[in-house]
N, C-alpha and C positions, 0 to 999 in steps of 0.2 A: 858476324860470327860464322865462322867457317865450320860446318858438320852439323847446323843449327837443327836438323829434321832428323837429329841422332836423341840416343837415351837422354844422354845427358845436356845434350845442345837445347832440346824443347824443352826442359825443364828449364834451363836457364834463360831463355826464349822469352818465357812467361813472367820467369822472375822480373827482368829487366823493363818488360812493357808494363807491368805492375807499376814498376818506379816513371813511370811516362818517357821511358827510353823508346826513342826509334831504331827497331832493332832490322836492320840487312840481312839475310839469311843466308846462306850460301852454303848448299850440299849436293851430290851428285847420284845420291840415294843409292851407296853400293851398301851399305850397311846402316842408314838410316834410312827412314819415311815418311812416305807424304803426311800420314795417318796423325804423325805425333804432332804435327801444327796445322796440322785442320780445322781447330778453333780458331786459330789466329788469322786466317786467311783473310777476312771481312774487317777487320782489324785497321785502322787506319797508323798506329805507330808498325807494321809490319808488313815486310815484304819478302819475298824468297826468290833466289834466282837458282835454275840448275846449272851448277859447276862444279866443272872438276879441278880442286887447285894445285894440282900439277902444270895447266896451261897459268899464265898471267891474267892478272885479273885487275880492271881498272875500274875504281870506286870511289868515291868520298864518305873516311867515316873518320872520328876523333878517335874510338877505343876496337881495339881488336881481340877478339877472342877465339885463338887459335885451338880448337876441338878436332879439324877433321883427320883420324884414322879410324881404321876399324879394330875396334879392343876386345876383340873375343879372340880365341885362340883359331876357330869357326871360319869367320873371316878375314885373320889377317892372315892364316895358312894356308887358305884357298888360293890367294894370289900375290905371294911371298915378294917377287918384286916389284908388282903395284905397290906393296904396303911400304915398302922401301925408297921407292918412288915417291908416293905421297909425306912420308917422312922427311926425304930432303928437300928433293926440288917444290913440291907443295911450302913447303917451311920456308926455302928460297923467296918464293914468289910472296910470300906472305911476309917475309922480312923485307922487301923491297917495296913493297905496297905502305906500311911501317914506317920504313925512312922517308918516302916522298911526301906522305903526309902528314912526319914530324907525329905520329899518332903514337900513343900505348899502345901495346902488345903482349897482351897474355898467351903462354903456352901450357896447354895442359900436357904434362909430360906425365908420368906414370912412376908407381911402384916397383914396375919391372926393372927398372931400370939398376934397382938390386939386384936382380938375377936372385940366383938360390943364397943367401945374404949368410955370412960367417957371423954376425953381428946383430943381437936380436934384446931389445927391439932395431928399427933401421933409424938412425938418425942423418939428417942431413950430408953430413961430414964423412959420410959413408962412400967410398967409390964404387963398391958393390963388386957382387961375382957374377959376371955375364958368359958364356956361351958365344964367341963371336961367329960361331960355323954349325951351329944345333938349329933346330929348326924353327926355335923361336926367337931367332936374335936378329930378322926381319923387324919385328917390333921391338923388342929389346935395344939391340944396336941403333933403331933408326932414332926412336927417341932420346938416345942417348946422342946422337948426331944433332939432331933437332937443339938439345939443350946445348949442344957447343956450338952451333950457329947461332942462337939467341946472344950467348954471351960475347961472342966474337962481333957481332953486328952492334951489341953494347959498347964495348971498348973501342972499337974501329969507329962509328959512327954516330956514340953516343943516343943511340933511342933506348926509350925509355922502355923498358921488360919487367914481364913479373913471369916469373918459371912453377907453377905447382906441379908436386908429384905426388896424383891421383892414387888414392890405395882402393879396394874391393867396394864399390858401390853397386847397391841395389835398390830397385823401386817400379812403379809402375813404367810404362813403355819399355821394359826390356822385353828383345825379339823372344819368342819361347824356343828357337830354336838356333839358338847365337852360341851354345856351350858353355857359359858360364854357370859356375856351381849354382848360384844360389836357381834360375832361372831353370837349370837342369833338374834340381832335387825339386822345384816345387811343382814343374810339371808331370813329371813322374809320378811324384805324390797323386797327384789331383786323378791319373787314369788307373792307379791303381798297381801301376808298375813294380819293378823293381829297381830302386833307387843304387845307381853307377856312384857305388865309393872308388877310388885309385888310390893303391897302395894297402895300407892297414888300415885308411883311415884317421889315423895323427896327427897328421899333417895340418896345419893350422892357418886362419886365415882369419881379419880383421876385418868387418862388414859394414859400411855406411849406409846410412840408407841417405835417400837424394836430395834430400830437401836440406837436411844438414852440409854435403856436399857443396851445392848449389852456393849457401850461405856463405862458406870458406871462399869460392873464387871470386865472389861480388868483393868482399873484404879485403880476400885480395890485390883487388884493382885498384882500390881508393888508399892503397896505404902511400906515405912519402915517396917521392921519387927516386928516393937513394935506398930505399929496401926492392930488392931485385929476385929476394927468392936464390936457388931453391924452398919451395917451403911443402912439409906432409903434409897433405890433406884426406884424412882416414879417421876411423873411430879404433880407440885402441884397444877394444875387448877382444879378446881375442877365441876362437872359437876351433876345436878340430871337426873334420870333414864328419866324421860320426855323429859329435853335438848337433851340428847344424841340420846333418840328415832328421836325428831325434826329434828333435824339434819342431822340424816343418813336418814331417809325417802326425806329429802329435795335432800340430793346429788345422789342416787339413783332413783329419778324422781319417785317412788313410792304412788303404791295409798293405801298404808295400813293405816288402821287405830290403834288406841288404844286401846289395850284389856287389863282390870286392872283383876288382880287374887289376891288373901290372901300373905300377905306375907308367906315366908318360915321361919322354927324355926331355931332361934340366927343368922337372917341373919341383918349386921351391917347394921345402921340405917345410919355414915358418914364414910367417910374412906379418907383423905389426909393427905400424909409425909409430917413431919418437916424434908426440905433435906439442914437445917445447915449446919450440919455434911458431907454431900455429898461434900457444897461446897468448905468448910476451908478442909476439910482435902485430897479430891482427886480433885478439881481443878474442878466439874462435875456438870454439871446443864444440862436439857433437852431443846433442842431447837425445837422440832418440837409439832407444837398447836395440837390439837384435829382435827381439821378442814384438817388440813396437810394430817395427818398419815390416818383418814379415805379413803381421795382422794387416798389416794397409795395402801391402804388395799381393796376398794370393787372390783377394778379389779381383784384382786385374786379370790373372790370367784365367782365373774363374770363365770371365764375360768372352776373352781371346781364345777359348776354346772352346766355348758353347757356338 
């Protein structure tokens, strides 16, 4: 698992050693941590190496799961052609690691990959409005690169791929300081701050929490060989920046208030999966609300900021 000591890499980390998988770790800890597979360490199905998969990297494994970028806005515009970088030739090296070992290869591709979407909800069949020269099409474009190298290494080489594209998850182990909304408004909440809306607020966004997530790309991986993905993987309720501030201010007992700023450039005005697809073909829908998964997530950063 490449980015295995990220959010969602040790979530699925856990999952898979659960099922008595021997899981390979492999991150470089620019945007993950040691912190989040700390338990796993003593672990006998578990191992972690530090790397960066932009070098080559020589391994024996049967399934790959390609996680490593950095998906906060935080990190991947700190260092725009690193994250470009990791997007291709990371993706490169990991499709060539793939083919020599005849292996499966999952790639976690993204929601962004809509850009600011004409088309709402986003269904698969969607080619999306990207930005190719804004400042987020570093990640934008590279995953959208990533996913035309998978398909290209499919038809050229025939290995075996599954493509998910990842919409707004949240849950324990996100950094508090990575820029992601929900991680943003909850710690603000919690000091008392005032809570960073952009724009009017409207603006809308679809929220996973991670264990539902997690579920979607195990299913993923075990489906037939001839389903290849794309597929959404997101909860499709959808919520605007205000609801969600309401919200976590409310369950945090917090006395912050609203502070509106400019929007940011090509930042998507809606964003909910059409998760069809998710359900006729891997059996997978998201079961926990909004409301849920917050109640489970601000203890976390509760104890990460005490």
């Amino acid at each position: 698992m490449t980015g295995g000591a990220g959010f969602l890499g040790s979530h699925l980390c856990d999952r898979l050693i659960a099922d008595d998988s021997f899981v390979l770790c492999l991150d470089n800890y620019f945007s993950g941590s040691k912190n989040n597979v700390k338990h796993l360490l003593g672990n006998p199905n578990f191992q972690i190496i530090e790397h960066d998969i932009t070098l080559p990297i020589h391994v024996e494994v049967d399934e790959i799961y390609h996680l490593a970028c950095p998906a906060s806005p935080v990190h991947y515009q700190s260092d725009p052609v690193r994250t470009v970088k990791t997007n291709v030739h990371g993706t490169i090296n990991i499709l060539g690691l793939a083919k020599r070992l005849k292996a499966r290869v999952l790639q976690a591709s993204t929601s962004e990959v809509y850009g600011d979407p004409e088309i709402h909800p986003q269904p698969e069949s969607y080619f999306g409005r990207v930005n190719p020269i804004g400042p987020r099409a570093c990640y934008d474009e590279g995953k959208r690169c990533a996913e035309t190298l998978f398909f290209d290494y499919q038809r050229q080489h025939g290995l075996a791929i599954k493509v998910a594209r990842i919409f707004n998850t949240f849950g324990p182990r996100m950094q508090p300081d990575d820029g992601r909304v929900v991680s943003n408004f909850i710690v603000q909440a919690l000091k008392n701050r005032p809570i960073t809306i952009y724009g009017d607020g409207s603006q809308t966004r679809s929220f996973c929490y991670v264990s539902d997530l997690i579920e979607g790309l195990v299913a993923l991986m075990q489906t037939p060989a001839d389903f290849l993905g794309p597929v959404n993987l997101g909860n499709p309720g959808e919520f605007t920046m205000r609801e969600l501030a309401e919200q976590v201010i409310t369950l945090t007992a917090s006395k912050s208030t609203l502070s509106y700023h400019p929007l940011p450039e090509d930042d998507p005005v809606q964003r909910r999966p059409d998760i069809s697809l998710a359900m006729q073909a891997l059996g997978w829908k998201p079961t926990i609300p909004l409301s849920d998964g917050l109640i489970q997530t601000i203890p976390y950063f509760q104890k990460v900021l005490r």
